[in-house]
C-alpha positions as CSV (number, residue, x, y, z in Angstrom):
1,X,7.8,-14.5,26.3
2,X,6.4,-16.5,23.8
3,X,5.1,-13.6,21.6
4,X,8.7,-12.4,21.9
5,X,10.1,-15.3,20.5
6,X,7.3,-15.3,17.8
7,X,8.0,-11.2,16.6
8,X,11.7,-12.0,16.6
9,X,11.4,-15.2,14.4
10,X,9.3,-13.4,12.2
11,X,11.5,-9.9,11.7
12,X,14.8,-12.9,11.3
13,X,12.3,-14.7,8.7
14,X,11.8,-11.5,6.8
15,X,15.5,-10.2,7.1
16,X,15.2,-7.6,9.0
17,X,16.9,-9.0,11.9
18,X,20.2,-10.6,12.3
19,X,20.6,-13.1,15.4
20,X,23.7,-14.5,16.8
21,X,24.1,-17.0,19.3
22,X,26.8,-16.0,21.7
23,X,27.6,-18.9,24.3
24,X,29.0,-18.4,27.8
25,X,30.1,-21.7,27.8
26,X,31.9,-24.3,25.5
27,X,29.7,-27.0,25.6
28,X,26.9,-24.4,23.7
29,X,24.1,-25.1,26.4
30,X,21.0,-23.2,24.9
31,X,20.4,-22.3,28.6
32,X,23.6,-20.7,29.0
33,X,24.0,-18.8,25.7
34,X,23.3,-15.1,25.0
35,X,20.8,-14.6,21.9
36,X,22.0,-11.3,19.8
37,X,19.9,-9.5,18.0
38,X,21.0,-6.8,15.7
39,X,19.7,-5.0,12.4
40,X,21.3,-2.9,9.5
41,X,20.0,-0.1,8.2
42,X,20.0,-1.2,4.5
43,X,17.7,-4.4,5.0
44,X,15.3,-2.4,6.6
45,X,14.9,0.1,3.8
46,X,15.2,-2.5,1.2
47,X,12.4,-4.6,3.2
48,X,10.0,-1.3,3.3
49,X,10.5,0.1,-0.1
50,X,10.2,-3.8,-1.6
51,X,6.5,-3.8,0.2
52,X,5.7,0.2,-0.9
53,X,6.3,-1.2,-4.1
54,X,3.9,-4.3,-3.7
55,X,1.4,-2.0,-2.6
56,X,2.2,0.1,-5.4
57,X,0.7,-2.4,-7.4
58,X,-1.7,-3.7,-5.4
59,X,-3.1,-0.3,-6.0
60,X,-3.0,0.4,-9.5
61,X,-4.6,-3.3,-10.3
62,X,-7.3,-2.2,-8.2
63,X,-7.8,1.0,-9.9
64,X,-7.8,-1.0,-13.4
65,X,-10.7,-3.2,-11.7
66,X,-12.6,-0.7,-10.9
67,X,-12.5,0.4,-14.3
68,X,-12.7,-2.4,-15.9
69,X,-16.1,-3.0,-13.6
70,X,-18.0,0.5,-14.4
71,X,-17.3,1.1,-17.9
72,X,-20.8,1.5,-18.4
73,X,-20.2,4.6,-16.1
74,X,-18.4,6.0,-18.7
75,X,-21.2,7.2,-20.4
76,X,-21.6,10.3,-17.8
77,X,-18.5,11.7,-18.2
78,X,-19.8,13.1,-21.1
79,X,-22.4,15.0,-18.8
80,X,-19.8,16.3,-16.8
81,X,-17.9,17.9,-19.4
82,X,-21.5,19.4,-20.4
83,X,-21.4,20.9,-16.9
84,X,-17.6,22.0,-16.5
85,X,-18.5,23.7,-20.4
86,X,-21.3,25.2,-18.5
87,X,-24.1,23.6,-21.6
88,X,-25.5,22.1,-18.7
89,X,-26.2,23.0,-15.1
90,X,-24.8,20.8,-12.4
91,X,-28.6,20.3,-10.7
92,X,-29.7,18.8,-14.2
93,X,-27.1,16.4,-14.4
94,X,-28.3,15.2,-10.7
95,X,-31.3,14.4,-12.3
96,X,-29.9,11.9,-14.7
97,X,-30.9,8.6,-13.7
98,X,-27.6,6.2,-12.0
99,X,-25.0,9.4,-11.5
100,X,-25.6,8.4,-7.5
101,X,-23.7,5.6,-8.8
102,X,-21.3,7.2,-11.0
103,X,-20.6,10.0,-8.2
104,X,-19.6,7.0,-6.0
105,X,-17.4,5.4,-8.9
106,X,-15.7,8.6,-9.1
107,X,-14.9,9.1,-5.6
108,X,-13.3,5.7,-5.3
109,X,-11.0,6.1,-8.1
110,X,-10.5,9.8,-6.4
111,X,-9.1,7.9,-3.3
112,X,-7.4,5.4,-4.8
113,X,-5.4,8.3,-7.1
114,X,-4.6,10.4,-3.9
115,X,-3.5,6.9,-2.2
116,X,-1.5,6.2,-5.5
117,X,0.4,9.3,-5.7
118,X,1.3,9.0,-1.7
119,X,2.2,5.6,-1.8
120,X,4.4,6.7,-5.1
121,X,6.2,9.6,-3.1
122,X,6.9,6.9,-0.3
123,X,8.4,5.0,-2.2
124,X,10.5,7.4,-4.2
125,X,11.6,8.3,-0.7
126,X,12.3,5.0,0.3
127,X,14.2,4.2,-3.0
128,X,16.4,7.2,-3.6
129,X,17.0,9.0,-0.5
């Protein structure tokens, strides 16, 4: 009961939910009143695109840290464009000394570009559909 009562403060706090007190008496007797609960379909999709967007950001300032943190890494893109011009083969560029670092750094940002772009289709959904 009382995580009821906790859930449906919260969604009320965050405007998602609209209450109304609807009393069965006159003299408004909390005991005797009817709590109603109701919620409209704009506040909801304002409320979840308003947090897609947060994320949104969230995201992309942790995708400039992570940049901003390796730019030493930087260095082996060079080798990889070596490799994707075929100048150098792929098992020589495992050889160079930190790419287990750099292959690491470049699956991170990786996964945080997928997560970006999905997060960015979400809300495009959320915001114009």
């Amino acid at each position: 009961k009382t995580d009821t009562r906790k859930k449906l403060y919260e969604l009320f706090r965050s405007g998602l939910l609209l209450w109304e007190e609807a009393p069965r008496r006159s003299d408004f007797n909390p005991a005797h009143t009817w709590q109603l609960f109701s919620c409209k379909l704009e506040n909801i999709i304002k409320f979840y695109s308003e947090e897609c967007c947060k994320a949104l950001l969230n995201m992309r300032m942790r995708y400039r840290l992570v940049l901003d943190y390796n730019k030493e890494l930087d260095r082996f893109t060079a080798y990889e464009d070596e490799v994707a011009n075929g100048t150098l083969a792929q098992d020589e560029m495992t050889k160079v000394p930190g790419v287990d670092k750099y292959y690491k750094y470049r699956l991170a940002l990786d996964k945080l570009d997928s997560s970006i772009l999905k997060l960015d289709q979400t809300c495009l959904l959320l915001t114009h559909f």
